[in-house]
VOKEMAR-93406 format. One record per atom (N, C-alpha, C): y, x, z; residue number from 1. Coordinates in steps of 0.1 Angstrom, whole numbers, plus 5000, padded with zeros to 4 digits. Example, Ala and Ser with C-alpha at 12.3 -4.5 7.8 and 13.67 -1.06 7.14 Angstrom:
REM VOKEMAR-93406
+------+------+------+-----+
|    v |    u |    w |   k |
+------+------+------+-----+
| 4943 | 5132 | 5078 |   1 |
| 4955 | 5123 | 5078 |   1 |
| 4967 | 5132 | 5078 |   1 |
| 4978 | 5128 | 5071 |   2 |
| 4989 | 5137 | 5071 |   2 |
| 5000 | 5129 | 5079 |   2 |
+------+------+------+-----+
REM end
This chain:
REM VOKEMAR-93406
+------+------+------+-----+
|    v |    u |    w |   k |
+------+------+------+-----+
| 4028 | 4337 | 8507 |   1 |
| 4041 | 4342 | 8504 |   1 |
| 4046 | 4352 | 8514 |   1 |
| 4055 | 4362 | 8510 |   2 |
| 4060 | 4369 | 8519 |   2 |
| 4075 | 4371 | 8522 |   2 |
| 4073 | 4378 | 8532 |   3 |
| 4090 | 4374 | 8542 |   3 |
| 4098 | 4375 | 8529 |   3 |
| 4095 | 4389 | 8523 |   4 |
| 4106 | 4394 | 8511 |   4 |
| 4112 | 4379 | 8505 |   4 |
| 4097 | 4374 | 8498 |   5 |
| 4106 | 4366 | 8489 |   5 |
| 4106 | 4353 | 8493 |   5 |
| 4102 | 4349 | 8507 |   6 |
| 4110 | 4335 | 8515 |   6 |
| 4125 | 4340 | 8518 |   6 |
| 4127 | 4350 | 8521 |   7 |
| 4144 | 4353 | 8525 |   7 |
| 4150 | 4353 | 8511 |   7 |
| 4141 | 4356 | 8497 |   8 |
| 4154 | 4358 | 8488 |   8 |
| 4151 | 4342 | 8484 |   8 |
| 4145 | 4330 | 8488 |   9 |
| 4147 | 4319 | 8482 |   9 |
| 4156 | 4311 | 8490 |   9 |
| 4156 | 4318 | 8501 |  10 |
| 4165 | 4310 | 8512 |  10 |
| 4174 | 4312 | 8510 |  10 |
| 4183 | 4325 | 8507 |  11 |
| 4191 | 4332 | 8506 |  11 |
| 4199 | 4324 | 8493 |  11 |
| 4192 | 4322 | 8481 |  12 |
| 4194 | 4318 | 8466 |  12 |
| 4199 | 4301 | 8473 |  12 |
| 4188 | 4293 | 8478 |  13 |
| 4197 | 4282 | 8479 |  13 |
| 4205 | 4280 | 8490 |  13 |
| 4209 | 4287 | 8500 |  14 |
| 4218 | 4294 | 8508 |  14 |
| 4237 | 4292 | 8494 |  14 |
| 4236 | 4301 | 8488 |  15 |
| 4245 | 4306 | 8480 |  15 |
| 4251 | 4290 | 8469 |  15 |
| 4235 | 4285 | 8464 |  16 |
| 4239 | 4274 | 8456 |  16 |
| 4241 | 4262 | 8463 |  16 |
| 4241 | 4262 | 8472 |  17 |
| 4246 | 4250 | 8481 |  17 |
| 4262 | 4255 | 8483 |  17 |
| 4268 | 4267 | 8488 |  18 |
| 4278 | 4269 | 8486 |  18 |
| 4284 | 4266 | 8477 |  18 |
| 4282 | 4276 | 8467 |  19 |
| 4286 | 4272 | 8453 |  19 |
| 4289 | 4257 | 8450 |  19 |
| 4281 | 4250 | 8450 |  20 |
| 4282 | 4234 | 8449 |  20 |
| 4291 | 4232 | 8456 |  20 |
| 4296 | 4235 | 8473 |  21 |
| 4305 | 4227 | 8480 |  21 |
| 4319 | 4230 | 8475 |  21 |
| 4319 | 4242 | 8473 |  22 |
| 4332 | 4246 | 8463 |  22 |
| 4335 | 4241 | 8455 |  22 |
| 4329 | 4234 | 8444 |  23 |
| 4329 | 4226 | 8434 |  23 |
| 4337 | 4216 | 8431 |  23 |
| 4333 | 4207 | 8450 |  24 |
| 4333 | 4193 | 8453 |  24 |
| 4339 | 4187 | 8444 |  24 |
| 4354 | 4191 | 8443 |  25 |
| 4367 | 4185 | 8437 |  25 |
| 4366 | 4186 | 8423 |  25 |
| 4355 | 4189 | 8412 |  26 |
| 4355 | 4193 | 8399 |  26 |
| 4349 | 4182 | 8394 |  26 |
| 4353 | 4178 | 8379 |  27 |
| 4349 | 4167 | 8376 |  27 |
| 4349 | 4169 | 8356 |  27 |
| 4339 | 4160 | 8350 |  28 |
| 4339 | 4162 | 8336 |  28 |
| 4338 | 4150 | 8329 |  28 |
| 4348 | 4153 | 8316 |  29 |
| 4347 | 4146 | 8303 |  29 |
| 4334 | 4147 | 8295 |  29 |
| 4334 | 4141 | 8286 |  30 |
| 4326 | 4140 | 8278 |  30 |
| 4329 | 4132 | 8262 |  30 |
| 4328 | 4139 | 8254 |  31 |
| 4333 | 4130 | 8240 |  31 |
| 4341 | 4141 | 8230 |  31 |
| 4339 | 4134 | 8217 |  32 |
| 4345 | 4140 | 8206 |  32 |
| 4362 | 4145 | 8208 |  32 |
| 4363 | 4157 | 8201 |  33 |
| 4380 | 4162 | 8201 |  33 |
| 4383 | 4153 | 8188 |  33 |
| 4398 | 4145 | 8198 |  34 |
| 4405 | 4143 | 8193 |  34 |
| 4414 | 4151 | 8185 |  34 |
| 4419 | 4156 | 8193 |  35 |
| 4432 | 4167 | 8191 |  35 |
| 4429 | 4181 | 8198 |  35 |
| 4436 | 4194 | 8193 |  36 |
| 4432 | 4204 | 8196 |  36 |
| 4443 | 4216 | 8198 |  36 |
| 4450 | 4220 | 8206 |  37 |
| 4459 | 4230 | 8204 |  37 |
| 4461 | 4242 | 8212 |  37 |
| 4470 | 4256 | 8215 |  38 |
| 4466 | 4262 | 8228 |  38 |
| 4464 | 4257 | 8242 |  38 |
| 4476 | 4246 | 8244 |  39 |
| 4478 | 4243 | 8253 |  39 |
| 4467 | 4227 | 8259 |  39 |
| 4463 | 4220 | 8251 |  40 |
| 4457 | 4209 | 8255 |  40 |
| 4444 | 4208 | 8247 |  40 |
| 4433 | 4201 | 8251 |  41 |
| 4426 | 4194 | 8239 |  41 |
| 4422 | 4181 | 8248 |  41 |
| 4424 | 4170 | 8237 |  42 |
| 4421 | 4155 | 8233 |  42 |
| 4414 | 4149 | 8231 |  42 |
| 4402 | 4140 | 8241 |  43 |
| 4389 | 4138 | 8238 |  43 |
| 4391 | 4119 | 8240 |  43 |
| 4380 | 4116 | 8230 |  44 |
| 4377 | 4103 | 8232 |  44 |
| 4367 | 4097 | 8243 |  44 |
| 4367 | 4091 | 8250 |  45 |
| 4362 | 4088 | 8265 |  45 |
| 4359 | 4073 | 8261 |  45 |
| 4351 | 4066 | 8255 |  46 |
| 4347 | 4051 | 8252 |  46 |
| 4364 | 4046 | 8249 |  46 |
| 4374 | 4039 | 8247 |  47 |
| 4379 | 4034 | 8245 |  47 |
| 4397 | 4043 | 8250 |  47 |
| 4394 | 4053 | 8258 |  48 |
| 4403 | 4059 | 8262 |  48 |
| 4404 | 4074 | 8256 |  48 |
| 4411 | 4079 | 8255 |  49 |
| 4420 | 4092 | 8254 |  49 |
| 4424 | 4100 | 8264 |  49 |
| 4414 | 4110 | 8266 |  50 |
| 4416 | 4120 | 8280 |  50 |
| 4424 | 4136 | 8272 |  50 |
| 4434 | 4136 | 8274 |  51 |
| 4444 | 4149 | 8275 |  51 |
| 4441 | 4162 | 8284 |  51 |
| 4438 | 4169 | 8285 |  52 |
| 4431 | 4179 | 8295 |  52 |
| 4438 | 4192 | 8292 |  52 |
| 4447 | 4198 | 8303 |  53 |
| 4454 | 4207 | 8298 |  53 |
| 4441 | 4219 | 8296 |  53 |
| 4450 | 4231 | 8286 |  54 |
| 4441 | 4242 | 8283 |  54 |
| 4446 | 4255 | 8283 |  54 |
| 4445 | 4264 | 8293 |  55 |
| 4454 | 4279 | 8291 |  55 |
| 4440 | 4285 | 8284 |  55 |
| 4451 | 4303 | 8283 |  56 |
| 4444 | 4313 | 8279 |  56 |
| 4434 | 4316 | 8289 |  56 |
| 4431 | 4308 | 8305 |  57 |
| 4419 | 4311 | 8310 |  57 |
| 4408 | 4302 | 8313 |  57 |
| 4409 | 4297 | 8303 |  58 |
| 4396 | 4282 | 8304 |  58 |
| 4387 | 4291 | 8293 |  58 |
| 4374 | 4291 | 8301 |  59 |
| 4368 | 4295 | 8294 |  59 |
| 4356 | 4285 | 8283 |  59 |
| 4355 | 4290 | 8274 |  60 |
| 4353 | 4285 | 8259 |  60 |
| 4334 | 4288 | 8254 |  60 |
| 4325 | 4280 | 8255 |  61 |
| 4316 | 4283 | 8252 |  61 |
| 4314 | 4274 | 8237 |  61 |
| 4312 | 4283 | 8226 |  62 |
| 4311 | 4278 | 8210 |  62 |
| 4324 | 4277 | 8207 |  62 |
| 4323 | 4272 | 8194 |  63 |
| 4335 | 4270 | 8188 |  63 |
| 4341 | 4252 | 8188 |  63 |
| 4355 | 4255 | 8197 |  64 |
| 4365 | 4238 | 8200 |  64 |
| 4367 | 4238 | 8181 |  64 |
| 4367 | 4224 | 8179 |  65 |
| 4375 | 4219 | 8164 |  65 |
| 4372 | 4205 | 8167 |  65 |
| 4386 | 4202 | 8159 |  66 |
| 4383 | 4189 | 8161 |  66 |
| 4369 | 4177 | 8154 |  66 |
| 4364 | 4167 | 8160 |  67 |
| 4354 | 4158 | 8159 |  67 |
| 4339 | 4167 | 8164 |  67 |
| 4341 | 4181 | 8170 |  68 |
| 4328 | 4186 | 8180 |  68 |
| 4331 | 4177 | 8192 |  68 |
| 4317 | 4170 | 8196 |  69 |
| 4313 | 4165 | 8206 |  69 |
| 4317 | 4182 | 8219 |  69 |
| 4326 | 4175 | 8234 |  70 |
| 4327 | 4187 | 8243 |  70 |
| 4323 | 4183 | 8254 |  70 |
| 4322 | 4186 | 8264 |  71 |
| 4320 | 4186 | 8277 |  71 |
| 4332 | 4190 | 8285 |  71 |
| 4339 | 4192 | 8291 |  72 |
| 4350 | 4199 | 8299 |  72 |
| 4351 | 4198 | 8315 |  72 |
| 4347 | 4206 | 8323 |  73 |
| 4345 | 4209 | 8334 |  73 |
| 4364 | 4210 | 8338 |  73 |
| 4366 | 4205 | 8346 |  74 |
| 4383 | 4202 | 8351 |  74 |
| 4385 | 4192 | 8369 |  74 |
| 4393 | 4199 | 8372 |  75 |
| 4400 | 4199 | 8384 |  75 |
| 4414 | 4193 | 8386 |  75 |
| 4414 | 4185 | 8396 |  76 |
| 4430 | 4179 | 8399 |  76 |
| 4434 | 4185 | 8409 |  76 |
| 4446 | 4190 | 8411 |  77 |
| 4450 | 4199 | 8420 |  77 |
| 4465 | 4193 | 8419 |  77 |
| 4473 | 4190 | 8433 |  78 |
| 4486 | 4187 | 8434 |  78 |
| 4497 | 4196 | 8427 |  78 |
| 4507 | 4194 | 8421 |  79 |
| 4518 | 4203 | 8418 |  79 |
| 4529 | 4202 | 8427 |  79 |
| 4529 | 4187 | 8433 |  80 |
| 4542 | 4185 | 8440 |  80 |
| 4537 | 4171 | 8451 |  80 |
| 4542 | 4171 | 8465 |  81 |
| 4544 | 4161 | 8469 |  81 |
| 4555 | 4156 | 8477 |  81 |
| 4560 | 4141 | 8477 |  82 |
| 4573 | 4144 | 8478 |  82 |
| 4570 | 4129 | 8491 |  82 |
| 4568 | 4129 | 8499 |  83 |
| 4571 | 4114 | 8508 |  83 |
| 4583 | 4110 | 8506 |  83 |
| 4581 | 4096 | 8503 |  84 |
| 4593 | 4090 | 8502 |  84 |
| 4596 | 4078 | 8513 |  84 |
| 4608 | 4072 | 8523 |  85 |
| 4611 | 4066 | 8535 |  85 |
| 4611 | 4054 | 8531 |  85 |
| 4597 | 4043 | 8537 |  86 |
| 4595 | 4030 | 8535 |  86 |
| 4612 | 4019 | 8532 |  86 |
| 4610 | 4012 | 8527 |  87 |
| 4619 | 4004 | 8522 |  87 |
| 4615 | 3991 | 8530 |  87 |
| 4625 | 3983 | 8537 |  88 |
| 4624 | 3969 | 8541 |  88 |
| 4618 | 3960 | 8529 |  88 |
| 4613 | 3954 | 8532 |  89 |
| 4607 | 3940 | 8518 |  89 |
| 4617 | 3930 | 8525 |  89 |
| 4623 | 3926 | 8508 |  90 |
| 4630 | 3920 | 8506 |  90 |
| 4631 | 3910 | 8516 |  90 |
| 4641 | 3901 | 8521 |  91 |
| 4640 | 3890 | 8531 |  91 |
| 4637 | 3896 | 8545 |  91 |
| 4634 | 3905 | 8548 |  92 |
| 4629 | 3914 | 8559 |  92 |
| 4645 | 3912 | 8568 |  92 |
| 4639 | 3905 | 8579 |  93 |
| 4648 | 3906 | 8592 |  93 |
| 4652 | 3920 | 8594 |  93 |
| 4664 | 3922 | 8596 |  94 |
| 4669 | 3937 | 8602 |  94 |
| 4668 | 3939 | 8615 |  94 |
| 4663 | 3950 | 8620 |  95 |
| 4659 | 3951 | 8634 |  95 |
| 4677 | 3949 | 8644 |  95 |
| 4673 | 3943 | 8653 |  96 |
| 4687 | 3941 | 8660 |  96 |
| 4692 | 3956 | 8665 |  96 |
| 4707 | 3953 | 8660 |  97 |
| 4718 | 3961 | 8669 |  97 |
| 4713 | 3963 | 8686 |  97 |
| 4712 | 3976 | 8690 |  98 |
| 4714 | 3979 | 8704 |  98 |
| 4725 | 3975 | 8711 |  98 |
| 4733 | 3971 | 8720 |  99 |
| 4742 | 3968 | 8727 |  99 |
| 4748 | 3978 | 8734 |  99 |
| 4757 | 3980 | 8733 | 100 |
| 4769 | 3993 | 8735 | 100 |
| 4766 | 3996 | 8749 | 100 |
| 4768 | 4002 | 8757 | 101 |
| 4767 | 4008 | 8767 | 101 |
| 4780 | 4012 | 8777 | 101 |
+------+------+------+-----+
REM end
């Protein structure tokens, strides 16, 4: 084998190892369309109903209709986070008053 093509194999899984670590967060369905519209499509998942939003940039390989078996490559990404300030549990001793000074 030569340098040329040990550098472009190293190079290739170099790239798809990246590629993969980017990925990490990406996750898939699997199962017949329920439901089908611009914005969502509706898959049966063994006993559950997965809703999977759908813009004009998801890209579409064949034709979606409803009862095609799909695959859906999809990501959870935060919209909002909001912390909210622990609450005493009920019956919870109040911490004592400081004494005036």
């Amino acid at each position: 084998m030569n340098k040329s093509s040990l550098l472009a194999m190293v190079s290739a899984l170099a790239l798809s190892a990246a590629a993969f670590a980017a990925d990490a967060n990406t996750y898939q369905v699997t199962g017949p369309i329920l439901e089908l519209t611009d914005t969502k499509i509706v898959v049966q998942k063994g006993k559950d109903k997965w809703e999977v939003a759908r813009t004009a940039d998801t890209k579409v390989t064949g034709e979606l209709k409803v009862g095609a078996k799909v695959t859906i490559q999809y990501s959870m990404t935060a919209q909002t986070a909001e912390v909210k300030e622990d609450k005493p549990a009920k019956g919870a001793a109040k911490p004592a008053d400081k004494p005036a000074k």
